[in-house]
Backbone as JSON, one array per atom type, in Angstrom:
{
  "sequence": "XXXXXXXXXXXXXXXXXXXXXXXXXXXXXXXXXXXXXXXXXXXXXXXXXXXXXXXXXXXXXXXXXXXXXXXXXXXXXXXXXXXXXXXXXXXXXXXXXXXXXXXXXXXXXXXXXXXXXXXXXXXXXXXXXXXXXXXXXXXXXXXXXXXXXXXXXXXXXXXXXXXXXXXX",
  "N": [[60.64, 47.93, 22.16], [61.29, 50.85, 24.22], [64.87, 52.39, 24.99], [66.16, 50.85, 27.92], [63.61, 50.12, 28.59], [61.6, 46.98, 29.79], [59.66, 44.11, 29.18], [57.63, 41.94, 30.12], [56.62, 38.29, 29.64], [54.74, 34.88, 28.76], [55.49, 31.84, 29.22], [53.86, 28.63, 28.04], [53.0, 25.25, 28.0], [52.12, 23.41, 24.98], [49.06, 22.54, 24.33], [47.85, 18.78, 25.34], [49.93, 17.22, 25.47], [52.37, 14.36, 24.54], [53.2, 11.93, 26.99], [57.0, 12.32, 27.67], [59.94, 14.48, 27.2], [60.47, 18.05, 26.49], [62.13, 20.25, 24.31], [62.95, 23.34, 23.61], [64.11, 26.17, 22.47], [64.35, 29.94, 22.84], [64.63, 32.95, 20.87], [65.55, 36.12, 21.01], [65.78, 39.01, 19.06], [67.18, 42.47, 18.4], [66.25, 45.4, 16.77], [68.9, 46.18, 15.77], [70.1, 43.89, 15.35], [71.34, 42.34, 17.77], [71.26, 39.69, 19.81], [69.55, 37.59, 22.15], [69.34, 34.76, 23.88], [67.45, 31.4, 25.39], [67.18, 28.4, 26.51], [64.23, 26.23, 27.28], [62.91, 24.0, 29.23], [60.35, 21.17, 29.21], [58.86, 18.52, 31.42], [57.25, 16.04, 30.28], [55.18, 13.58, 32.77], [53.19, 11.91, 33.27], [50.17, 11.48, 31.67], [47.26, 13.84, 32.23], [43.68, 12.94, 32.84], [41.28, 15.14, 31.58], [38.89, 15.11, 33.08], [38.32, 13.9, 36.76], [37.79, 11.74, 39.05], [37.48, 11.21, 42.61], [37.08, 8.64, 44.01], [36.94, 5.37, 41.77], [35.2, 3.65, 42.16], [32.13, 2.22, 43.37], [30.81, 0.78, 46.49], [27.91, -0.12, 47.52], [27.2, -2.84, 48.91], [25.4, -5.28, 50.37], [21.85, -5.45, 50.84], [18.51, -6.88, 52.3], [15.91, -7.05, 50.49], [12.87, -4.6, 50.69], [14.19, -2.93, 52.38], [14.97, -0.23, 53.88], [15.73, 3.49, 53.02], [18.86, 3.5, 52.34], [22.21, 4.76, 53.32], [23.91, 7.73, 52.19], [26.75, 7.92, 49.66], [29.56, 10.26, 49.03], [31.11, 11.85, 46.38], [33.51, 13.38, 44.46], [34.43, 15.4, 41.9], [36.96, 16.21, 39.83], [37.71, 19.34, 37.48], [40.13, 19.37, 35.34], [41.53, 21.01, 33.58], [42.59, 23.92, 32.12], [40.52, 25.44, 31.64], [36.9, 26.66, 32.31], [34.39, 24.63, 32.66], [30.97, 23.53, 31.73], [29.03, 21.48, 34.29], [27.28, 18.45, 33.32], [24.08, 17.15, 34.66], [24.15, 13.63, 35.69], [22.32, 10.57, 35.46], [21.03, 7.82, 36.21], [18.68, 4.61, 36.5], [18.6, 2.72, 38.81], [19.82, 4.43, 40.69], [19.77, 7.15, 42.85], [21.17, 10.64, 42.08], [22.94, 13.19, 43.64], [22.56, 16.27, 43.37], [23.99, 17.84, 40.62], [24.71, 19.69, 38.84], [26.51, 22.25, 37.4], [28.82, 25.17, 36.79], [31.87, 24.23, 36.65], [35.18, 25.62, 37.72], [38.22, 26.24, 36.61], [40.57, 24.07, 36.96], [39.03, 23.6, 39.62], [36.69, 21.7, 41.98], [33.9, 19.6, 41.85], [31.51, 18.47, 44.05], [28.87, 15.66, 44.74], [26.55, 13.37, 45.1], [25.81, 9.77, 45.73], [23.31, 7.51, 45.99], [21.84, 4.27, 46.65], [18.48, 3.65, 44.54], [15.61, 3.36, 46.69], [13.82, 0.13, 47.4], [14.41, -1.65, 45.13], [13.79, -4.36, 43.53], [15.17, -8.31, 44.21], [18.08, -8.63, 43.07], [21.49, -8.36, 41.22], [22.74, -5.23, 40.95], [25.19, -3.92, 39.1], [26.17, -0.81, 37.82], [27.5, 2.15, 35.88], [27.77, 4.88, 35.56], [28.08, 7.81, 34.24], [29.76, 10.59, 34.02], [29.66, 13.87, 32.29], [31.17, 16.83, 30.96], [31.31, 19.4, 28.9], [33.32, 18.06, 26.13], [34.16, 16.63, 27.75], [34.39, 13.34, 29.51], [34.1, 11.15, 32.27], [34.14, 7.92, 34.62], [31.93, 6.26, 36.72], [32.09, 3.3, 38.39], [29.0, 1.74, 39.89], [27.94, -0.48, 42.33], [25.47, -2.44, 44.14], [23.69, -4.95, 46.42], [20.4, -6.6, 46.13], [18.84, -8.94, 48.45], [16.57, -11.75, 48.65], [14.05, -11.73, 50.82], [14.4, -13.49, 53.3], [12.7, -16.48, 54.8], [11.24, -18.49, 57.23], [10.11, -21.3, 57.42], [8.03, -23.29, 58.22], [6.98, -26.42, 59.01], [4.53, -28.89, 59.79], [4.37, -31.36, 59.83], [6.12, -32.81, 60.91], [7.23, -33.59, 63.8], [7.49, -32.24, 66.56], [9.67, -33.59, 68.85], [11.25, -35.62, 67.29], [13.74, -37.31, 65.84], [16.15, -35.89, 63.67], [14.65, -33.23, 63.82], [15.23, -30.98, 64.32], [17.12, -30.72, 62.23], [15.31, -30.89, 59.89]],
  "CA": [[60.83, 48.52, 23.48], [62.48, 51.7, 24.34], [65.75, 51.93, 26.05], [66.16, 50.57, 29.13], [62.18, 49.77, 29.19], [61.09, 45.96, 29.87], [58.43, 43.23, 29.25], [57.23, 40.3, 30.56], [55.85, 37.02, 28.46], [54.63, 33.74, 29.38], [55.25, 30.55, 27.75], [52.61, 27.65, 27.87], [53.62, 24.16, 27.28], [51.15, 23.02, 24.02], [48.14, 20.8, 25.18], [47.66, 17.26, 25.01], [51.3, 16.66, 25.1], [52.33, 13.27, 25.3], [54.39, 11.37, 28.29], [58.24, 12.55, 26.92], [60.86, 15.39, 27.67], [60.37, 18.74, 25.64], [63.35, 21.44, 24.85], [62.97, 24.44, 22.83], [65.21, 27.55, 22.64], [63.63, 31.29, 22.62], [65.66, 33.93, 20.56], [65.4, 37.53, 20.74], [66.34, 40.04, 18.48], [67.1, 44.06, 18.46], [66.84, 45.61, 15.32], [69.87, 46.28, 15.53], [70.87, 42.5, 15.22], [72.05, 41.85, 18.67], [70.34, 38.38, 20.4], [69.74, 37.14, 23.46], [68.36, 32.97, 23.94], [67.61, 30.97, 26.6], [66.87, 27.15, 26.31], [63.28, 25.66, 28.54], [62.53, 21.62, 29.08], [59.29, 21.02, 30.14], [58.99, 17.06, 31.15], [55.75, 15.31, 30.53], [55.46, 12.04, 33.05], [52.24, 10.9, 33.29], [49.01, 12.73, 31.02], [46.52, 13.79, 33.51], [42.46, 13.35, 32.24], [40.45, 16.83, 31.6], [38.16, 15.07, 34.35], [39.05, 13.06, 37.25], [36.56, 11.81, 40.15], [38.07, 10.9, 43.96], [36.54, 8.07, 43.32], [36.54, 5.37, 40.9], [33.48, 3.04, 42.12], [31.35, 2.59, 44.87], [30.06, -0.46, 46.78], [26.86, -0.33, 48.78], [26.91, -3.92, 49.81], [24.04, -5.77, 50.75], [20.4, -5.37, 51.77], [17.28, -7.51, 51.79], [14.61, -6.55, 49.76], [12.78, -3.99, 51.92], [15.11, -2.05, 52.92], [14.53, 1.79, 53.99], [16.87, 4.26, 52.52], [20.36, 3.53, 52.34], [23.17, 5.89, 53.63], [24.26, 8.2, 50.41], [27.85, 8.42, 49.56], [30.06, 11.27, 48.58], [32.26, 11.58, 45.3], [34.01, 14.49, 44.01], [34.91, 15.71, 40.61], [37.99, 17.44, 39.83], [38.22, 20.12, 36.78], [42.55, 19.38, 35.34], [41.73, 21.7, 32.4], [42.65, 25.22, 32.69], [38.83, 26.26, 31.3], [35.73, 26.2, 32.98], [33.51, 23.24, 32.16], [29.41, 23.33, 32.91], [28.81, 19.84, 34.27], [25.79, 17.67, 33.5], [23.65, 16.29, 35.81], [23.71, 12.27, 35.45], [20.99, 9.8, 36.0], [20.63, 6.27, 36.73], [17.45, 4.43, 36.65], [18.76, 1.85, 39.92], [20.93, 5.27, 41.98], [19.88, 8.5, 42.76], [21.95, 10.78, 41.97], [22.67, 14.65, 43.83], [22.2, 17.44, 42.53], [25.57, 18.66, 40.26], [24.74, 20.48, 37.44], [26.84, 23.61, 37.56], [30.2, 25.55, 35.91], [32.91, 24.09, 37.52], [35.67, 26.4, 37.48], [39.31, 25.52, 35.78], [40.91, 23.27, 38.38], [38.23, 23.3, 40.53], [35.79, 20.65, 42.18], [32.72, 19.86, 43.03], [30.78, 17.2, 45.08], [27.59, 15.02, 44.87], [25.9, 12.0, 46.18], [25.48, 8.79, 45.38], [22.97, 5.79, 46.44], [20.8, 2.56, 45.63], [16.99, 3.7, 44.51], [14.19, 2.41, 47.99], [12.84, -0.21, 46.75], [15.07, -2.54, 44.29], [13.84, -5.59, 43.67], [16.6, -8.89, 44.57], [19.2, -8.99, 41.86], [22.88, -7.43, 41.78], [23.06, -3.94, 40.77], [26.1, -3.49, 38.8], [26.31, -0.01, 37.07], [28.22, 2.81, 35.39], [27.34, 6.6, 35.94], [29.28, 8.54, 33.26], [30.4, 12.35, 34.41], [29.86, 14.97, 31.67], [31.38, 18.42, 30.69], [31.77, 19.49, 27.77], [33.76, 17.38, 25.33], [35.24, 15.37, 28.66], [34.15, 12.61, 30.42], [34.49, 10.25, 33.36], [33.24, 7.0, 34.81], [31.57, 5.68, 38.08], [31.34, 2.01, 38.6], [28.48, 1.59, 41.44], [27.97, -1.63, 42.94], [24.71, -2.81, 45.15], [23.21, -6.34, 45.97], [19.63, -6.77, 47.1], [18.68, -10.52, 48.55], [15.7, -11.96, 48.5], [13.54, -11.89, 52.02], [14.63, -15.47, 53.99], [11.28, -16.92, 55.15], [10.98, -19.26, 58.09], [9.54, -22.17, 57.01], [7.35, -24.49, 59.59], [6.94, -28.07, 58.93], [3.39, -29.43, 60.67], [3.94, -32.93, 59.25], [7.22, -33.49, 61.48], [6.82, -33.96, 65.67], [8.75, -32.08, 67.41], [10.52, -34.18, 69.23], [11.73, -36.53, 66.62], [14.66, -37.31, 65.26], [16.18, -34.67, 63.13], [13.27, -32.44, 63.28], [15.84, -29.4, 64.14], [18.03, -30.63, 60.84], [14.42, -30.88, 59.06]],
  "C": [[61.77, 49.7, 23.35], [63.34, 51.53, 25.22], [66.04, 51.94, 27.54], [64.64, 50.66, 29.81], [62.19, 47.71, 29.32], [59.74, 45.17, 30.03], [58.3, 42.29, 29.92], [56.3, 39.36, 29.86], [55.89, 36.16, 29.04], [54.78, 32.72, 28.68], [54.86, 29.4, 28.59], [52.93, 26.65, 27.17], [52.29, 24.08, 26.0], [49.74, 22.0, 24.68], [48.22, 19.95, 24.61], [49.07, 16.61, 24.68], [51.55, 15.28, 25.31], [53.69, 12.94, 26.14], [56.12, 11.71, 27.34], [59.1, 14.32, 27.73], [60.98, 16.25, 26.25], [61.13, 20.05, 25.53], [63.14, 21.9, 23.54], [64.13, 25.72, 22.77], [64.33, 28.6, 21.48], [64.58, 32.02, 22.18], [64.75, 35.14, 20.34], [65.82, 38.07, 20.07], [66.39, 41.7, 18.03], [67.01, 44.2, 17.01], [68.17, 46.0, 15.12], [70.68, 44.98, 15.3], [71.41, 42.04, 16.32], [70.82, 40.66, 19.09], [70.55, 38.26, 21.55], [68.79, 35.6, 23.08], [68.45, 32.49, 25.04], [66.91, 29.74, 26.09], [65.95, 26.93, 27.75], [62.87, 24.08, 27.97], [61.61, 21.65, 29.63], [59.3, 19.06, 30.34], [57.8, 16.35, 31.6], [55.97, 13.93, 31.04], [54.02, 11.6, 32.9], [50.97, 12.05, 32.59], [47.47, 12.56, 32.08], [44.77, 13.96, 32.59], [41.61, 14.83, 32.82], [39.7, 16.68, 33.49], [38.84, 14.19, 35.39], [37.72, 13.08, 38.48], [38.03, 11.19, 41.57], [38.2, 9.69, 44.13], [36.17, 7.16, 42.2], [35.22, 4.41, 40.88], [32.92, 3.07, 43.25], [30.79, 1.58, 44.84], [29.11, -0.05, 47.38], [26.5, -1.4, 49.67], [25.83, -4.53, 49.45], [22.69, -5.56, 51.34], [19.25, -6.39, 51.12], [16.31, -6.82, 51.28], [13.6, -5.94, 51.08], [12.69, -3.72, 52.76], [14.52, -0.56, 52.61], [16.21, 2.06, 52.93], [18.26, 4.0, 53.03], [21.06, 4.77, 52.53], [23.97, 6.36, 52.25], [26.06, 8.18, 50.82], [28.51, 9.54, 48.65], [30.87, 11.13, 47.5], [32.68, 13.55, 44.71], [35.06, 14.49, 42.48], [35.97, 16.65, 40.35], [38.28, 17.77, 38.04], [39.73, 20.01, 36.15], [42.54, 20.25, 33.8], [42.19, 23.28, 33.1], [41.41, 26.36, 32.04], [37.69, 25.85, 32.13], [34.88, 25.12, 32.23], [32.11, 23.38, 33.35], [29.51, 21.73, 32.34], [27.17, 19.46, 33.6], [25.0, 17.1, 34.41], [23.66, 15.14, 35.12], [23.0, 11.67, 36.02], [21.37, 8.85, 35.72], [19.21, 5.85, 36.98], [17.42, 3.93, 38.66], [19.41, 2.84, 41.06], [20.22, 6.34, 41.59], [21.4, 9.38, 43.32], [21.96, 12.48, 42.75], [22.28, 15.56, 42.88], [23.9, 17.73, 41.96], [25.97, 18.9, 39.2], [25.48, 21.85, 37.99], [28.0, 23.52, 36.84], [31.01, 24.88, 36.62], [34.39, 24.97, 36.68], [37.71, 25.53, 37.2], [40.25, 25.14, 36.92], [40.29, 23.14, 39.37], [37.61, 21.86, 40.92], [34.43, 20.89, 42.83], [32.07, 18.61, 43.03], [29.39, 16.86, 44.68], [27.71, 13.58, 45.12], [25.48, 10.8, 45.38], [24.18, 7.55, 46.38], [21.88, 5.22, 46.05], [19.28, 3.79, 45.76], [16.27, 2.62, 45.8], [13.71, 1.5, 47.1], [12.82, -1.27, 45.52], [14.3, -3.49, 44.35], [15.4, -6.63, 43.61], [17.02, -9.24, 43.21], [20.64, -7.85, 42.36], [22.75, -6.35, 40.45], [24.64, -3.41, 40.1], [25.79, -2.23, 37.47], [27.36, 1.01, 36.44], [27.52, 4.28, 35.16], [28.29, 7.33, 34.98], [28.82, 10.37, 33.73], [30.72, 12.76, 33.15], [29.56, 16.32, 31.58], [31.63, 18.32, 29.7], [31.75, 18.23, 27.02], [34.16, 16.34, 26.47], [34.5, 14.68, 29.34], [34.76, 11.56, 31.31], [33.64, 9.43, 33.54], [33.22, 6.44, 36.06], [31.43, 4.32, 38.35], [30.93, 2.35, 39.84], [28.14, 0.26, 41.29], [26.84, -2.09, 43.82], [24.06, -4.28, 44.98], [21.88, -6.79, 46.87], [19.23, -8.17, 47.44], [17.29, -10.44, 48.61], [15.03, -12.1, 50.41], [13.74, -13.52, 52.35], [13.05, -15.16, 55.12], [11.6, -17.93, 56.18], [10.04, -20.32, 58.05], [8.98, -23.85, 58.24], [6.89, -26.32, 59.07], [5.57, -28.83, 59.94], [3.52, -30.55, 60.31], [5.12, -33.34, 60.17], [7.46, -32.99, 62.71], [8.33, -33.55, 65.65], [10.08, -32.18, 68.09], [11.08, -35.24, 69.07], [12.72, -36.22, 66.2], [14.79, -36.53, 64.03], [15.19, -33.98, 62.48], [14.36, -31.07, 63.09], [16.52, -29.32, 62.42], [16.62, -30.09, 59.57], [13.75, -29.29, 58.67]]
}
């Protein structure tokens, strides 16, 4: 630098630091040998994942075997890198899934839909939807439980108005 010009510099903790308290000291020097230093602490508490959803499962409940279309639910993906990441679209055989293939931008988010496939046959639906970018991923537990149709079952061999016909 010439005299009485000035810079400006940034300093950037390292990635992937782990949980701990981190102190360095910056020294300057003129050619002429004079210094200047200044001591920075950065303090890592908790390590935050690349990805992160809103989100970590999703119930749908119950329905009898058919059932129309179920009401979709929303989930959102949040970006904690400071690079862009193109997502993947994920699939499920038992959930459709939105649409949410795209870049997502470095801290950004973005949204899509979840719910049960029309049309299940009765069993419980427990799954796992995995969210990928890049090198990073995330995970969805979804949840649905279809029953079997209850039938009404008539009895012609037992009179009406006999003793426990209603229990029968």
């Amino acid at each position: 630098l010439d005299y009485d010009d000035d810079c400006e510099y940034k300093i950037v903790p390292k990635k992937d630091l782990k949980v701990g308290t981190y102190t360095d000291t910056t020294v300057f020097q003129t050619r002429e040998g004079a210094t200047a230093s200044f001591k920075a602490t950065i303090v890592v508490e908790k390590a935050v994942d690349p990805l992160t959803l809103n989100v970590s499962s999703l119930d749908f409940g119950n329905a009898e075997m058919g059932y129309a279309g179920l009401n979709t639910q929303t989930v959102t993906v949040k970006n904690n890198t400071d690079s862009p990441l193109n997502l993947e679209q994920p699939s499920s055989y038992n959930y459709e899934i939105g649409s949410v293939s795209r870049t997502l931008s470095a801290g950004g988010t973005a949204t899509f839909t979840v719910r049960p496939r029309t049309g299940l046959a009765a069993n419980v639906y427990n799954d796992s939807l995995t969210i990928r970018a890049g090198n990073y991923s995330t995970r969805l537990d979804l949840r649905f439980t279809v029953t079997p149709k209850l039938l009404l079952a008539v009895f012609a061999d037992v009179a009406e108005g006999s003793t426990f016909a209603a229990d029968i």
